[in-house]
FINUVO-444736 format. One record per residue (C-alpha): residue number from 0; x, y, z. Coordinates in pm, 1 decimal. Layout:
<nodes>
<NUM <X Y Z>>;
...
</nodes>
This chain:
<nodes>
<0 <0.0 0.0 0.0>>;
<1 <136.2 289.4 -95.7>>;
<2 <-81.2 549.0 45.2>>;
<3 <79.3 939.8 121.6>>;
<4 <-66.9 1110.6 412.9>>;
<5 <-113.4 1483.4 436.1>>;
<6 <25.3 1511.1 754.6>>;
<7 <382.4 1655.1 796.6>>;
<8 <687.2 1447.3 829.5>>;
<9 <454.0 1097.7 760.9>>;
<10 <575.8 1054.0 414.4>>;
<11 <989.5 1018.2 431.6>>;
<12 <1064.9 662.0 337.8>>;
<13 <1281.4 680.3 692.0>>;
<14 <950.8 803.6 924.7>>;
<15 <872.7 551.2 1159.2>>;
<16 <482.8 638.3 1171.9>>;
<17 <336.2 682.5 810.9>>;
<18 <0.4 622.5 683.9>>;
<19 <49.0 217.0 702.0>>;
<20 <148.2 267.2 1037.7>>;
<21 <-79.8 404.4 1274.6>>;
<22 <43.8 272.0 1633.2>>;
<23 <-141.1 354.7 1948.4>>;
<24 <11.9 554.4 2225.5>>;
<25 <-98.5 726.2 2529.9>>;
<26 <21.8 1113.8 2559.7>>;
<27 <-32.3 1440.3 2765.6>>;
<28 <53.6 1797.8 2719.7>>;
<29 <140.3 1991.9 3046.2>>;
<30 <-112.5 2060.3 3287.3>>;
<31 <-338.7 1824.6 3118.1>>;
<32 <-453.0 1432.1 3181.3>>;
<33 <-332.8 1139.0 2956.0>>;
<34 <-539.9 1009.8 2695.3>>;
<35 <-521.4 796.9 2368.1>>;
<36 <-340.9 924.5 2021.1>>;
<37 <-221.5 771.8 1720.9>>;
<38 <128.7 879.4 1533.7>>;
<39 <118.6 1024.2 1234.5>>;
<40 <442.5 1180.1 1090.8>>;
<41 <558.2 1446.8 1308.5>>;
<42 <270.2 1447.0 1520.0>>;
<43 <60.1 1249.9 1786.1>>;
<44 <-335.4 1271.5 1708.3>>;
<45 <-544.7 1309.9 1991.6>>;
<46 <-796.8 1075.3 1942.4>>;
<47 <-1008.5 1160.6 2211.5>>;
<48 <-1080.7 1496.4 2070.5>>;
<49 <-1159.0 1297.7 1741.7>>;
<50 <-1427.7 1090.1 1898.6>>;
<51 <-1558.3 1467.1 2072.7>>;
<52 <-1557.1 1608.3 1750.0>>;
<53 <-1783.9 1301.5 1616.0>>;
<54 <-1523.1 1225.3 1352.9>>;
<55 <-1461.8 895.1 1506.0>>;
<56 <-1692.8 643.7 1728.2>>;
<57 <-1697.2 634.5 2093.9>>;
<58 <-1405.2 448.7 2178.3>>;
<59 <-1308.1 487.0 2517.1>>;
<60 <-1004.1 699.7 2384.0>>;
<61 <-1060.3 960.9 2657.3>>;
<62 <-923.4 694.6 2936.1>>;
<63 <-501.2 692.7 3004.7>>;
<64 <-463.4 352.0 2866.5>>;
<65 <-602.7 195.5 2565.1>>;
<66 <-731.9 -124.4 2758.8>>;
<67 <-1087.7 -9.5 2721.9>>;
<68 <-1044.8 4.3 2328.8>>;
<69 <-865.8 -334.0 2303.8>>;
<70 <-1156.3 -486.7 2478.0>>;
<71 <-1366.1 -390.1 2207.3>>;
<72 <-1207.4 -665.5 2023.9>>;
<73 <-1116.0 -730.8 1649.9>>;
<74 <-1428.9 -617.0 1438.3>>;
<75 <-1369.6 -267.2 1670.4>>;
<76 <-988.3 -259.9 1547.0>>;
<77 <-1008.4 -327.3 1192.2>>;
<78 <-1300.5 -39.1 1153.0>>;
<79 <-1099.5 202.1 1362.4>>;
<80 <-804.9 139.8 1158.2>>;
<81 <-1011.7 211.1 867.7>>;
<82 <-1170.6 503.4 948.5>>;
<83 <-813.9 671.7 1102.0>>;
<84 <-699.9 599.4 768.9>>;
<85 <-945.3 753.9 593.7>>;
<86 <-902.7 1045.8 768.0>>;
<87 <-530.3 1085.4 730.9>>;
<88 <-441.4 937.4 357.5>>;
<89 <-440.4 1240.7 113.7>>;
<90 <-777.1 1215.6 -91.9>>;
<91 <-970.8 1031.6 160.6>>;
<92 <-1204.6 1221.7 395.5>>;
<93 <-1125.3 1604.9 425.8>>;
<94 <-1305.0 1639.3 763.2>>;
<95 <-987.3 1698.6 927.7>>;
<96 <-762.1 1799.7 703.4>>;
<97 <-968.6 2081.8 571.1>>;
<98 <-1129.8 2255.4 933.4>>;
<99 <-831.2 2430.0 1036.5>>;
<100 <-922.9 2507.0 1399.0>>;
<101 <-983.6 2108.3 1452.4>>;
<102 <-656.5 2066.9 1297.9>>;
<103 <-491.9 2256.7 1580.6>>;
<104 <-686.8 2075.6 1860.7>>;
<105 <-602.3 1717.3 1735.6>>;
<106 <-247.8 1721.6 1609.9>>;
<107 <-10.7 1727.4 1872.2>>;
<108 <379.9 1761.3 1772.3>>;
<109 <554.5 1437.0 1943.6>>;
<110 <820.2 1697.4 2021.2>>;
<111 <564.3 1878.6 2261.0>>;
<112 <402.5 1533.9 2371.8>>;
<113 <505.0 1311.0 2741.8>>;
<114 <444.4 1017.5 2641.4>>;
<115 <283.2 722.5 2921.3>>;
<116 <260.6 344.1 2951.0>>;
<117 <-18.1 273.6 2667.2>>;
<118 <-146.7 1.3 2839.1>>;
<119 <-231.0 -99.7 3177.0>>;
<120 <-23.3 -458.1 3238.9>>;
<121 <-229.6 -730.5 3371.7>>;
<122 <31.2 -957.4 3379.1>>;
<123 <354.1 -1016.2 3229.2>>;
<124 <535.0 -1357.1 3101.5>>;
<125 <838.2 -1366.2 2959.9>>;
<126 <975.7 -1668.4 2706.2>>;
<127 <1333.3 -1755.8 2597.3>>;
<128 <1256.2 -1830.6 2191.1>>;
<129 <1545.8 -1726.9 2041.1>>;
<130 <1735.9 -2032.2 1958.4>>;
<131 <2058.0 -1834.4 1860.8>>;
<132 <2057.0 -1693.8 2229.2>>;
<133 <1954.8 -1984.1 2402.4>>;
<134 <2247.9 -2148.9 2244.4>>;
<135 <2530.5 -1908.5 2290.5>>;
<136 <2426.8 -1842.4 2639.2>>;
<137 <2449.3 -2234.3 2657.1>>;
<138 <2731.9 -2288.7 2548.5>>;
<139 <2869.3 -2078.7 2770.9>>;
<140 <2743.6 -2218.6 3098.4>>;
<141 <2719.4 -2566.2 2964.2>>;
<142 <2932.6 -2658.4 2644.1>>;
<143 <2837.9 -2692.2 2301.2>>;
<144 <2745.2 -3046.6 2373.2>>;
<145 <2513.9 -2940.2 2601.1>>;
<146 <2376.4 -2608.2 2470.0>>;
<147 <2019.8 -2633.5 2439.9>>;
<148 <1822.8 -2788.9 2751.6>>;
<149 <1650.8 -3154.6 2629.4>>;
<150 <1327.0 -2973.9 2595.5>>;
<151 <1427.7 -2625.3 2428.2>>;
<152 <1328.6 -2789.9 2076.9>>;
<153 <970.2 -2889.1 2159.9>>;
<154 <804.0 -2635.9 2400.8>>;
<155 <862.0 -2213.9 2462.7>>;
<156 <1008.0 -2229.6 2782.7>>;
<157 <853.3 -1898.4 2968.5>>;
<158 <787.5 -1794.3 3327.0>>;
<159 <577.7 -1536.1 3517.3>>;
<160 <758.2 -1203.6 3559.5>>;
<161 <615.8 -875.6 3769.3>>;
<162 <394.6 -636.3 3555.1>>;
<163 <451.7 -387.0 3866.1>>;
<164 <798.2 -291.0 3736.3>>;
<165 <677.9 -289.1 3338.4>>;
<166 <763.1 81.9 3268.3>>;
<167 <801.2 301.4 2975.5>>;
<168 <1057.3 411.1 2745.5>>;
<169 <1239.5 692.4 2919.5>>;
<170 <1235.7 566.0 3274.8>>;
<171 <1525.8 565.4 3469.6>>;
<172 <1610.1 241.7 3574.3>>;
<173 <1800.4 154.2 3941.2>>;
<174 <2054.7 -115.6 3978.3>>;
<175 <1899.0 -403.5 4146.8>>;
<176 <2056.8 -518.6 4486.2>>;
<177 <2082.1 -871.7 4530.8>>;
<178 <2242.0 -1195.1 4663.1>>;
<179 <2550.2 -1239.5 4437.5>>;
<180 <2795.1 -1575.0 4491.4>>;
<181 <3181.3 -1410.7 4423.9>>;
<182 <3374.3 -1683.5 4212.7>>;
<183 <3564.3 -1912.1 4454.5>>;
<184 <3354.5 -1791.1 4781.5>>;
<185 <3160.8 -2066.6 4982.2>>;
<186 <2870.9 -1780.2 5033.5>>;
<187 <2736.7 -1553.8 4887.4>>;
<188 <2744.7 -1174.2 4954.6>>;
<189 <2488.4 -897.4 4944.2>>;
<190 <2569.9 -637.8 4664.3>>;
<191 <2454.2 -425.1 4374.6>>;
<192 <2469.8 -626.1 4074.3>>;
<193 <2793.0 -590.4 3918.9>>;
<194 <2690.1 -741.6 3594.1>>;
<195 <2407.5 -556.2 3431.9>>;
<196 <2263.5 -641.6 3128.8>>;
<197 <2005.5 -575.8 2854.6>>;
<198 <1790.5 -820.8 2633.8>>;
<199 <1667.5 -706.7 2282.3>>;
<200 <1300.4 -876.4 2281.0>>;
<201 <971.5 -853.1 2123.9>>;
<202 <630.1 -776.5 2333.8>>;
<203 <313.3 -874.7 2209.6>>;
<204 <49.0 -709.1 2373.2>>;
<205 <-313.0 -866.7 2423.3>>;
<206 <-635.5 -742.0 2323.5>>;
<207 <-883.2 -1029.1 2411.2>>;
<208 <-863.3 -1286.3 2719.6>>;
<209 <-970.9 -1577.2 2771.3>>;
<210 <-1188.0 -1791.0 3046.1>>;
<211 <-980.0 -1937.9 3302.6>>;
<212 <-958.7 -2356.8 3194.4>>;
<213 <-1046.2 -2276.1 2780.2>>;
<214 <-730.5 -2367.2 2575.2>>;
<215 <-596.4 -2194.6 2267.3>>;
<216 <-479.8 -2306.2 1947.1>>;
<217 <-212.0 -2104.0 1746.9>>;
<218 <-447.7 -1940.0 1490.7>>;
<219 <-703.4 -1844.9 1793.3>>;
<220 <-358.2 -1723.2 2000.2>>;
<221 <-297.2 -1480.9 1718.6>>;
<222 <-628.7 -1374.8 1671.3>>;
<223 <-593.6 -1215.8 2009.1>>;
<224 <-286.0 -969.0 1986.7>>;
<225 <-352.9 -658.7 1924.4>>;
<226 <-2.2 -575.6 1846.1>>;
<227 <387.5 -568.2 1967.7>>;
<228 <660.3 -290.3 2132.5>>;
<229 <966.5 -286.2 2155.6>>;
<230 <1048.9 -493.1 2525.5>>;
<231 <1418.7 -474.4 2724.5>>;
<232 <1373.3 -729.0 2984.8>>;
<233 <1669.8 -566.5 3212.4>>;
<234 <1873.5 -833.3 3346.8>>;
<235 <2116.9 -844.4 3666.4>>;
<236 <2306.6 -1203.8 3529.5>>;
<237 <2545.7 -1224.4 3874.7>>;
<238 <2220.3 -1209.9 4114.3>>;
<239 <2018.9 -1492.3 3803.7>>;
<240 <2338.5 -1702.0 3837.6>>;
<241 <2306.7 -1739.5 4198.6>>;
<242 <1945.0 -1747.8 4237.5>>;
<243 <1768.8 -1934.4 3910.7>>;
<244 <1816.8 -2273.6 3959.8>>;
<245 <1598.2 -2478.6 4056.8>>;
<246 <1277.2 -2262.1 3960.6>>;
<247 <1383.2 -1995.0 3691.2>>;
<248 <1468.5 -1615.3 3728.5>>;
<249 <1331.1 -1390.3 4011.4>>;
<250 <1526.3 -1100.2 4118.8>>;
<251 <1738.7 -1111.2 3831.5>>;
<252 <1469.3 -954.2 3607.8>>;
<253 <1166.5 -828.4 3857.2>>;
<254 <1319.5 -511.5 3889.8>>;
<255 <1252.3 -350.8 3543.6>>;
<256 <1119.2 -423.9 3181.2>>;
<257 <1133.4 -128.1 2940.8>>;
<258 <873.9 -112.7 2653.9>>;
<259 <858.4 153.6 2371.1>>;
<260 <579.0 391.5 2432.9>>;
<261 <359.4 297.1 2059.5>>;
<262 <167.5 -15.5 2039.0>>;
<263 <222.9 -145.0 1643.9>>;
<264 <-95.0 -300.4 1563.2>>;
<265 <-49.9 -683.5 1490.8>>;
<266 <-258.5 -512.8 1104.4>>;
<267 <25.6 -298.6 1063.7>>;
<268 <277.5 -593.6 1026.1>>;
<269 <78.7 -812.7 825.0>>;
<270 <248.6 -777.8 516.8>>;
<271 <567.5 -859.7 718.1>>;
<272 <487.4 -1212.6 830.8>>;
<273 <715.4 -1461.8 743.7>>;
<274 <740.5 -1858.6 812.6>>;
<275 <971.4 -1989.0 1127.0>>;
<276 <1305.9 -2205.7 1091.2>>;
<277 <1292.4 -2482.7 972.2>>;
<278 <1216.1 -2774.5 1275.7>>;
<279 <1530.0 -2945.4 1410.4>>;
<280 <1239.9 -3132.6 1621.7>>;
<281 <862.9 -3197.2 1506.9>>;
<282 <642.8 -2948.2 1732.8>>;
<283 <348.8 -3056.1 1890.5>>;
<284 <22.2 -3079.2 1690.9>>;
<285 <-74.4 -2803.4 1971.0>>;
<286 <233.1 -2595.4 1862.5>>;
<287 <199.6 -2607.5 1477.9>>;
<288 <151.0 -2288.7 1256.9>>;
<289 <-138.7 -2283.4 1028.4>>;
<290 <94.4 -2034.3 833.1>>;
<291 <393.0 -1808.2 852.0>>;
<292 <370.3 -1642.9 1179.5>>;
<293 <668.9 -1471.9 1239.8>>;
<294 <733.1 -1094.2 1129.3>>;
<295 <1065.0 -929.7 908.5>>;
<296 <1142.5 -691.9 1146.0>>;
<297 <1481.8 -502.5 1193.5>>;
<298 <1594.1 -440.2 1533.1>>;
<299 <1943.4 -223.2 1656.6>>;
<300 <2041.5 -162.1 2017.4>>;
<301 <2257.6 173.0 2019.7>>;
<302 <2448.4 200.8 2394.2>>;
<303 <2576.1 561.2 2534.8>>;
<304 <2853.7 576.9 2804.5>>;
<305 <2770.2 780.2 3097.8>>;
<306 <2890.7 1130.6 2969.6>>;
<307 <2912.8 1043.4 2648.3>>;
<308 <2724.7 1274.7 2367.2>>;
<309 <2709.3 1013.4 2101.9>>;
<310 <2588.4 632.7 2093.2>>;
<311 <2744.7 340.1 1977.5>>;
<312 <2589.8 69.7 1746.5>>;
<313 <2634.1 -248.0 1938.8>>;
<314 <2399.5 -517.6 1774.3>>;
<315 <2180.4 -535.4 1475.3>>;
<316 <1918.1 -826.1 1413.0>>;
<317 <1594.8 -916.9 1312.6>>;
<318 <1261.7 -1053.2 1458.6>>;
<319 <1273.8 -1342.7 1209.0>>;
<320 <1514.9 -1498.1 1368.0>>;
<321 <1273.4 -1638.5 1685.0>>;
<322 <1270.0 -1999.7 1657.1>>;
<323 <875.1 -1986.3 1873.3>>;
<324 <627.7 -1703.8 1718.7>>;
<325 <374.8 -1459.1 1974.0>>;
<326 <86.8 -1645.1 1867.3>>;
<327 <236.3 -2017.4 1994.6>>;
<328 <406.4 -1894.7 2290.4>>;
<329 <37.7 -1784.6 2383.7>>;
<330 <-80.7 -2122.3 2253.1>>;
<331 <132.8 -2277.6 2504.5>>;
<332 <66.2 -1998.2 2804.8>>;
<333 <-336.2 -2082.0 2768.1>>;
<334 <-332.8 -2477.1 2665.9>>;
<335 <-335.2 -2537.7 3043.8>>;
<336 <-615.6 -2378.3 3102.3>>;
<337 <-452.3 -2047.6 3252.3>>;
<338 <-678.4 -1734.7 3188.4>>;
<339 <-510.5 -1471.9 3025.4>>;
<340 <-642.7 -1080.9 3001.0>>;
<341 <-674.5 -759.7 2788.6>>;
<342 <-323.9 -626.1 2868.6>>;
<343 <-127.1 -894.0 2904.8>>;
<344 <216.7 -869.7 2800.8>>;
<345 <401.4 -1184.0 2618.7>>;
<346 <814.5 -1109.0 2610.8>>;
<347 <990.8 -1311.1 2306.3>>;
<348 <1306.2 -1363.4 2513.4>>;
<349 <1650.4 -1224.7 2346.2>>;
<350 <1641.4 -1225.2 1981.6>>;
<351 <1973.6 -1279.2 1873.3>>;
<352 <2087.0 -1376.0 1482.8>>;
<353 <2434.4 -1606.0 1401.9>>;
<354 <2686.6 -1346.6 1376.6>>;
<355 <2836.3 -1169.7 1674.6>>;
<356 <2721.7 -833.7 1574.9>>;
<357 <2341.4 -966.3 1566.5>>;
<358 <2374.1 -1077.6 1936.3>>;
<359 <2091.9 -940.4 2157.8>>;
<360 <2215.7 -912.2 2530.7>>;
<361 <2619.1 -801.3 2648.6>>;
<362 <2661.2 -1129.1 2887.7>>;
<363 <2639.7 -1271.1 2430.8>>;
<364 <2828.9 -977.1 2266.6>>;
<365 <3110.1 -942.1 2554.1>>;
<366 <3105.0 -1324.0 2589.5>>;
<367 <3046.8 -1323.6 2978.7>>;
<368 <3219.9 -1058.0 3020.9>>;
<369 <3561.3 -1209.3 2873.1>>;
<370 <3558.8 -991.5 2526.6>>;
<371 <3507.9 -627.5 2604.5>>;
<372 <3285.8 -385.9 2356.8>>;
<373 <3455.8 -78.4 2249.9>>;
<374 <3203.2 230.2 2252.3>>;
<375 <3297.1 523.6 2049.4>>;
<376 <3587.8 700.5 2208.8>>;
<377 <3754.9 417.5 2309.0>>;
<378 <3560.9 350.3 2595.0>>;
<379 <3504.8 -57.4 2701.4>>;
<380 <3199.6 -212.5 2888.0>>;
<381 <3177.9 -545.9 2921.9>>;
<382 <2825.7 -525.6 3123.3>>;
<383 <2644.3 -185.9 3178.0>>;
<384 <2770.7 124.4 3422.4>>;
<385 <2579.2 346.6 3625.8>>;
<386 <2460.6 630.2 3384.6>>;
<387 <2504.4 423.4 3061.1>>;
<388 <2181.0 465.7 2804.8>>;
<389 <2022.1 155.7 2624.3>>;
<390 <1824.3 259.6 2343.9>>;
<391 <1620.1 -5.6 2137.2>>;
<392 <1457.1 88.9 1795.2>>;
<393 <1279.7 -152.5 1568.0>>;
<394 <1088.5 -96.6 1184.9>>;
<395 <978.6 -348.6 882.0>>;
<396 <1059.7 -232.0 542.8>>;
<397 <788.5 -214.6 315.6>>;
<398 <781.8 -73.2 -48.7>>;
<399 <876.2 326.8 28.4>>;
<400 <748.6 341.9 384.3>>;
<401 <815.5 161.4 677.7>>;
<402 <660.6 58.6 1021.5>>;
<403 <845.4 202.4 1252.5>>;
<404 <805.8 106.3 1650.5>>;
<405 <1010.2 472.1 1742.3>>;
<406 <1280.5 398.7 2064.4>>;
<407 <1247.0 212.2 2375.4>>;
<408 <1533.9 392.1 2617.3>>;
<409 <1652.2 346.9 2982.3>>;
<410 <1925.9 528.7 3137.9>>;
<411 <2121.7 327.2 3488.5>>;
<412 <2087.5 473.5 3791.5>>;
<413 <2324.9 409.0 4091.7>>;
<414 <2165.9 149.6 4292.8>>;
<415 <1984.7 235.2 4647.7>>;
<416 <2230.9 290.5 4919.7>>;
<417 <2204.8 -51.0 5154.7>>;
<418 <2094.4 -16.0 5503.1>>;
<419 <2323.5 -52.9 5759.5>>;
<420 <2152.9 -322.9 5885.0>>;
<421 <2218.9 -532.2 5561.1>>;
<422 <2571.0 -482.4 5572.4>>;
<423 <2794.1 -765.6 5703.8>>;
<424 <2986.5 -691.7 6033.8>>;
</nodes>
């Protein structure tokens, strides 16, 4: 579709938000509350002054998350992303475009927006189904022999993170304290992590639940995502080492998740969907794609030393690469009966591709720490430093526009100064 908008700064083939695009967001001027927009080009449109206006139907765009419109469902969706369309492709309906006072009320420069959590979290899983990742963090703990655990091949291996500490892009982020067992030491010691990492993942964001004890099969999974942001599951790897086995990750990760502040509607990327890897192992009949479910998206992670005016490119991959697609981690998450909500957030895991630049997390690019990165200026991190920046950014290509998903940042802070009570002696 190659559609032009009339709105500024929505037709360069580099803008993240043309026409095609139309993510969801939740934004506020100052002095005034959140509500819903869509991003056009240079601008954020309010939507609730749309549906005051009567240009678009009540929506529930007036509340500071878009749950309320999710729960409309599908049907709601597709006709909203229809009529927004109309509104903003050049030649469709002048309503807007041509009542300059409206104009002025609805379209918002993102410069002049603050930009919220577009979604309140019900609950928040997050899945390990990048089989690059999985094996080079493996390899490292276990040998090459031993890379993949004996059931990485057959199931998404997930667990239950906290939706509490699911913020967005922008929000400073403290280093965790923790339990942390020094190399050689019969106990462990109490300590900021010392090894602080990022992981380059996927969200997919839900629009429909489900009835606790109804399972889901792939298609019906995917028919329930409204769409996907850009998710850095923040990751503290000397407090997981100590603490994960025998039931998974707990501190390690609770403490933060950045997502990007624009939910891309799951319609967006359908011309971007593209089939999985081939099977090293037969899935499931449960498990099995009735198509190509995956999406051809390209992902960077850019990292900023503390002081530092410019970033540094440290990894470039692509969405494709997942070995376990939204829609069947979902089918998995439901099939035992476990009722899942409008808001719930599904993490890919670390998408990581073959090459060492493609490599998702530091604990893969540094190689546990044992292969420093050089930043511009000379300046070497093997894990991440109080005031270093993480910025994610994401888009699929299409035919002289592209879907962009905008930036997901988070800048360290120092971590909480320990009471004296938790100090030894």
């Amino acid at each position: 579709m190659n559609s032009k908008s009339w709105v500024g700064g929505a037709n360069a083939p580099e803008a993240d938000f043309p026409v095609q695009n139309l993510p969801y967001g939740v934004f506020s001027r100052a002095g005034e509350a959140p509500r819903c927009g869509v991003a056009i080009g240079d601008y954020v449109a309010d939507l609730a002054a749309l549906e005051r206006a009567g240009l678009l139907a009540e929506s529930g765009f007036s509340a500071p998350v878009l749950n309320p419109f999710m729960a409309r469902g599908k049907a709601a969706w597709a006709a909203m992303r229809a009529r927004l369309a109309a509104l903003f492709t050049e030649g469709g309906d002048p309503a807007l475009r041509d009542d300059a006072a409206l104009r002025a009320a609805v379209l918002v420069p993102l410069a002049r927006a603050q930009l919220h959590m577009p979604f309140a979290v019900a609950g928040y899983t997050d899945f390990y189904a990048g089989r690059h990742h999985a094996e080079n963090v493996g390899i490292m703990f276990r040998g090459a022999e031993n890379a993949l655990p004996p059931n990485w091949l057959s199931i998404p291996i997930g667990y239950n993170g906290r939706a509490s500490t699911v913020v967005v892009s922008g929000t400073p982020i403290r280093r965790p304290l923790g339990q942390i067992m020094p190399p050689g030491a019969e106990l462990p010691v109490f300590s900021p992590s010392q090894r602080l990492d990022i992981e380059l993942e996927l969200g997919a964001v839900l629009g429909q639940g489900t009835e606790m004890g109804t399972p889901l099969s792939v298609a019906e999974a995917d028919e329930l995502i409204f769409g996907y942001v850009l998710l850095n599951d923040w990751s503290a790897r000397d407090i997981q080492a100590w603490e994960y086995q025998p039931l998974g990750p707990f501190q390690a990760k609770v403490f933060a998740t950045s997502i990007s502040p624009w939910v891309v509607t799951s319609a967006a990327l359908a011309p971007f969907r593209v089939s999985a890897p081939a099977r090293a192992r037969p899935l499931l009949p449960y498990l099995r794609e009735p198509g190509p479910m995956l999406y051809d998206i390209e992902l960077e992670v850019r990292m900023r030393a503390a002081g530092q005016e410019r970033d540094s490119l440290i990894s470039r991959t692509n969405a494709r690469e997942l070995y376990y697609s939204a829609a069947q981690q979902l089918a998995h998450h439901a099939i035992g009966g476990c009722r899942m909500q409008v808001g719930d957030l599904l993490g890919s895991g670390t998408i990581s591709g073959p090459g060492k630049e493609n490599r998702g997390s530091l604990l893969e690019i540094t190689w546990g720490g044992k292969e420093p990165l050089t930043l511009t200026g000379g300046i070497e991190r093997r894990f991440i430093e109080d005031g270093d920046t993480l910025t994610l950014s994401g888009f699929a290509q299409g035919d002289g526009y592209r879907i962009g998903f905008g930036s997901c940042v988070g800048t360290i802070l120092p971590a909480p100064k320990p009471r004296a009570e938790w100090r030894d002696g």
